[in-house]
C-alpha positions, 0 to 999 in steps of 0.5 A: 498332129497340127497339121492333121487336125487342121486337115481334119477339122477343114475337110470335115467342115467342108463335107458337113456343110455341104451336106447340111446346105444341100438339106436345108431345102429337102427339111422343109419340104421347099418347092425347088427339092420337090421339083427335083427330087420328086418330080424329075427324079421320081422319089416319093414326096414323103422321102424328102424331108427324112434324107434332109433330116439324116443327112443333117444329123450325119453331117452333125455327128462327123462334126460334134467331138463327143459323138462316139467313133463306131457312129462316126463311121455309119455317119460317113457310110450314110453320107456315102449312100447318099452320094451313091444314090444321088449318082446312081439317079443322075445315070439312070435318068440319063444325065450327061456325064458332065452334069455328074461330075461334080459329084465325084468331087464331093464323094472325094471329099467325103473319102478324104474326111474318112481317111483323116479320121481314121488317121487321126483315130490311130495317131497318139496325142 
């Protein structure tokens, strides 16, 4: 049971802080997010700030203990659309692979950090 909550506890902590790290920008509106997320990539202005909030406050209920596990699991499914939809606009601008790849990575991590939780879940203390 050590193990696996170390395990968890690390990869949770990874994909939480990269979500949250990749947000900080996105919540204030910062002039980098816009030039990527509106202007390269066409989202509406407005949409900027709401992503950064939710996948701030997922990245936070996969990380609070007392936060129940039925809203754990839309907490990853919202991390997941993100990632999904963040992939889905690099391809459909064209991106090459390359540039994509690396977002693989942190969809591996977040299916990791899904699969201890669910091993964790059905693991006796």
């Amino acid at each position: 049971m050590k193990k696996l909550n170390i395990a968890y506890w690390t990869v949770n902590g990874l994909l939480a802080a990269f979500m949250i790290f990749s947000s900080l920008d996105n919540v204030v509106t910062g002039a980098q997010s816009v030039a990527f997320i509106h202007d390269k990539m066409g989202y509406p202005v407005y949409f900027i700030p709401w992503i950064g909030v939710a996948k701030i406050l997922g990245a936070l209920a996969i990380l609070l203990p007392m936060v129940p596990a039925r809203m754990k699991e839309w907490a990853y499914f919202g991390l997941f659309m993100d990632l999904a939809t963040a992939i889905y606009s690099f391809f459909a601008l064209g991106e090459p692979v390359l540039n994509v790849l690396p977002m693989f990575v942190f969809v591996g991590v977040l299916v990791g950090a899904y699969l201890l939780h669910h091993k964790r879940l059905s693991t006796p203390s």
